[in-house]
GUDONU-614798 format. One record per residue (C-alpha): x, y, z. Coordinates in steps of 0.001 Angstrom, whole numbers, plus 500000, padded with zeros to 6 digits. Each point is the difference from the previous one (the first is absolute). Last residue first. Layout:
XYZ;...
This chain:
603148800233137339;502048500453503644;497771502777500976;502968502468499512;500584498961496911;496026501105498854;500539503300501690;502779500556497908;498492499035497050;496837502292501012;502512503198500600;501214499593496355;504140500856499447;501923497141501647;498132497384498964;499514501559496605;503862500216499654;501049496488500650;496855498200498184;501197502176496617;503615498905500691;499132496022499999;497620500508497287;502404501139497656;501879496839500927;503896501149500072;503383499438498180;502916501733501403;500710503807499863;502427502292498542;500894497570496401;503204500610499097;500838503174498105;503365500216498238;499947495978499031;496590500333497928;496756501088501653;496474501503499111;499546497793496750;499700496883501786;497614501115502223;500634499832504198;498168498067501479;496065500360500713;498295496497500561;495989499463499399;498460498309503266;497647502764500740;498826500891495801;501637502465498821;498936503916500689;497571502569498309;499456502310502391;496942502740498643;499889503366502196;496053501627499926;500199503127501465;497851502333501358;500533503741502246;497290501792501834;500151503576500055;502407502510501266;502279499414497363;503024499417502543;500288496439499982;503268498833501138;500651496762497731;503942498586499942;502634498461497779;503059498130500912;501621498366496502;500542496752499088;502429499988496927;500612497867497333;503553499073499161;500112498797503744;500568496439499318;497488499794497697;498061497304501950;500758502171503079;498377502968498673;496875498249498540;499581498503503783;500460503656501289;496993501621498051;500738501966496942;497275502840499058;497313501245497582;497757502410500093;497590499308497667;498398502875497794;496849501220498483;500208503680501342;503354500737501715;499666500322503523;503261500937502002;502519498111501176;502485502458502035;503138500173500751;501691499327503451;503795501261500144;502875497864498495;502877497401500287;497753497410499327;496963501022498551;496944500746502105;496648500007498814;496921501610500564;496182499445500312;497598503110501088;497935500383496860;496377500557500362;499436499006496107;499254496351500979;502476497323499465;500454496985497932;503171498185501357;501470497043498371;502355498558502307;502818497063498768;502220497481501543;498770499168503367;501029501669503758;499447504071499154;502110502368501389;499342502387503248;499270503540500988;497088500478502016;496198499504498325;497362502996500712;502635501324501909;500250501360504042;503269501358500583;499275503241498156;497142500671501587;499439503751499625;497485500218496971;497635497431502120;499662497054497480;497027499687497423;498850496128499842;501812497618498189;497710497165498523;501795496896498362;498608496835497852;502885497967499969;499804497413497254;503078497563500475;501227496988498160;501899496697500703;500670497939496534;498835497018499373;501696499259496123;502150503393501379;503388498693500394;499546498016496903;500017503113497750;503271501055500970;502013499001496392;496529500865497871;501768503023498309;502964498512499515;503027501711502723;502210502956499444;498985501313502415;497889502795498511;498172497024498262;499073498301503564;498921504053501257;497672499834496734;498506496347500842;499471501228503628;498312502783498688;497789498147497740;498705497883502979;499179503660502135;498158500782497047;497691496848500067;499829499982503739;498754503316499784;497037499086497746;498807496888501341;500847501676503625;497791503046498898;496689497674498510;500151498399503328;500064503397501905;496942501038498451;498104496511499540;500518499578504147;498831503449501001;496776500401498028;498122498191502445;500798502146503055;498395498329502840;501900496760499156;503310501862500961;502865497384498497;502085497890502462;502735498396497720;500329496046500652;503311498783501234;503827499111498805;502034502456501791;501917497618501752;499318495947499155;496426498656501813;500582496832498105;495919500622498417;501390502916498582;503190498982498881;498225497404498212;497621502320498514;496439498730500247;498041502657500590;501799501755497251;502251502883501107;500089503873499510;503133501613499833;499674502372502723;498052503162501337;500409502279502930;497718502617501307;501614503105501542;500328502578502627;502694502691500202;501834501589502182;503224497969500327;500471499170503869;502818502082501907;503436498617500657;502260500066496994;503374500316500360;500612500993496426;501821498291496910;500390496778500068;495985499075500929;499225497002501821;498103501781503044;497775500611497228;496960500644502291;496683498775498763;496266500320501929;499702504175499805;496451499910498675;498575496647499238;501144496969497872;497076498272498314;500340496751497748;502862497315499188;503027499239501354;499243496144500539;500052500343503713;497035502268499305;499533503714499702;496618501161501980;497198499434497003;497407501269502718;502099502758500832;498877501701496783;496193499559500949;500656501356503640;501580503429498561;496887501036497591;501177500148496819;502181502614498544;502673497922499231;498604497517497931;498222502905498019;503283501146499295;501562497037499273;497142499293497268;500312503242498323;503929499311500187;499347497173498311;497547500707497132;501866503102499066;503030497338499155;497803497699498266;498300503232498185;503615501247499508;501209497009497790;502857498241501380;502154499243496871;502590502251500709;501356503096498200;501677501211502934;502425498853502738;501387502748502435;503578498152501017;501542498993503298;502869498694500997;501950503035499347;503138498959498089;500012496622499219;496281499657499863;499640503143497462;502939499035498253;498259496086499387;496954501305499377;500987502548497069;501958497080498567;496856497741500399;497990502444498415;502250500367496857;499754496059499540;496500499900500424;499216502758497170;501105497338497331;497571497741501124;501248496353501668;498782500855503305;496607500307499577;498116502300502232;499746503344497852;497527502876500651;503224502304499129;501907498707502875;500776504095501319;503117499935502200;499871502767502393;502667501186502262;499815500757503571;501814503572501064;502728501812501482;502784497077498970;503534501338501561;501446496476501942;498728497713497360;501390501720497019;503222498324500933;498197496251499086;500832497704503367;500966496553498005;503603500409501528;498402499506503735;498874501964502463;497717498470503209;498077502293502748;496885499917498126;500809496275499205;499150497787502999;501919497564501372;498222497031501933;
């Protein structure tokens, strides 16, 4: 499968190769599509994306006690006793407890990478009725969340979040449709059941001299969009094609937000995926609480009809999103590939 760090094409914006820093597009508090303001975001968006990749997002609709909520509730997640978090162990289903140093991105474009990612986290999905069909079917990623009953203000916390994020991460994709030259609604379907992440991650300090040891090694992201709410430790960066590492750093009340591959491909590399990295040098510990807002499993990602004409075929064939997220997680989570090599 190609992949598009290594790619050019005519859509390539110049200011690509000499952007120092992320650029923020304030919303104004805004999530409908059809204000006047939406039109000037979705330009800002669509340079961003084309350019960089990523984008600092403010003026959201997240309010800070559901954001404060979280990360209070990640933390005290994470500082549990040891035995209590492996209890939710992650499941076939992708969901629950992933300890220290248990993902390598041996998928990753840019780097050889070799050691573990040190970090530990608890992951989070769309959450299902009982009696989902694709549930019951036993279909990828379709399962039930494994929530830590011994902390009963977990669940509400993070619930209240995903209601929240999954709005703004909705309005997004409306804005990026707009930028496109696309009705606002025109990728709405692809997310009726969509496939979404909470990943509630803990970085502790590094040893100042291990620079071949990272808090997350460089790689791109599978789906279509990341919101990232991060800590004020610092410690992520990014790398633009064509350029050095740069960092990400904490801005109060903001998303980072990025491209993953499968919103790359769909725009026929307009948008672009770009490496980025965590090395956490704060000294302390480090949280973060990424959002992946994704189609639903069986949703197909071809090229858009605004993203070629007879100078720019499309670069990739059709695909299942959930055929390339199964690919990569098998290859990147120690339990999946413990699971294959059982025969499950």
């Amino acid at each position: 499968m190609g992949r598009r760090q290594h790619r050019q094409t005519s859509f390539l914006h110049p200011l690509f190769l000499i952007l120092k820093s992320i650029p923020l597009i304030d919303l104004g508090g805004n999530l409908d599509p059809h204000a006047p303001a939406a039109q000037a975001s979705a330009r800002a968006l669509h340079d961003a994306l084309s350019t960089l990749g990523f984008a600092y997002i403010g003026g959201h609709t997240v309010s800070p006690a559901t954001r404060d909520a979280a990360f209070a509730a990640s933390r005290s997640f994470h500082e549990s006793p040891l035995e209590k978090k492996q209890s939710l162990a992650i499941n076939a289903s992708h969901r629950g407890y992933m300890g220290m140093a248990t993902s390598t991105i041996v998928t990753s474009s840019v780097a050889k990478v070799t050691k573990p990612n040190m970090s530990e986290s608890l992951m989070l999905m769309h959450e299902l009725p009982p009696d989902d069909p694709g549930l019951l079917a036993g279909l990828p990623m379709q399962g039930p969340n494994q929530w830590p009953e011994w902390l009963p203000g977990f669940k509400p916390a993070m619930t209240q979040y995903v209601a929240e994020a999954d709005a703004l991460s909705r309005y997004i994709v409306r804005l990026i449709a707009i930028s496109l030259g696309l009705e606002a609604t025109a990728l709405d379907h692809h997310f009726d059941h969509p496939t979404t992440f909470l990943r509630a991650l803990h970085y502790p300090p590094q040893p100042p001299l291990a620079d071949d040891q990272m808090g997350s090694a460089p790689h791109t992201d599978y789906g279509i969009i990341t919101l990232l709410a991060q800590d004020d430790s610092g410690g992520l960066q990014v790398r633009p094609r064509g350029g050095d590492w740069i960092e990400a750093p904490p801005i109060p009340d903001t998303y980072v937000l990025n491209v993953g591959d499968m919103l790359a491909r769909w725009t026929n590399d307009r948008f672009v995926s770009t490496p980025h990295r965590v090395i956490n040098r704060s000294g302390g510990d480090r949280y973060s609480l990424p959002y992946f807002f994704d189609p639903a499993m069986d949703a197909q990602i071809e090229c858009l009809p605004t993203c070629t004409d007879a100078a720019h075929p499309p670069l990739y064939p059709p695909v299942a999103y959930g055929d390339y997220l199964m690919e990569r997680l098998n290859k990147n989570y120690d339990y999946r590939r413990d699971t294959a090599k059982a025969g499950a």
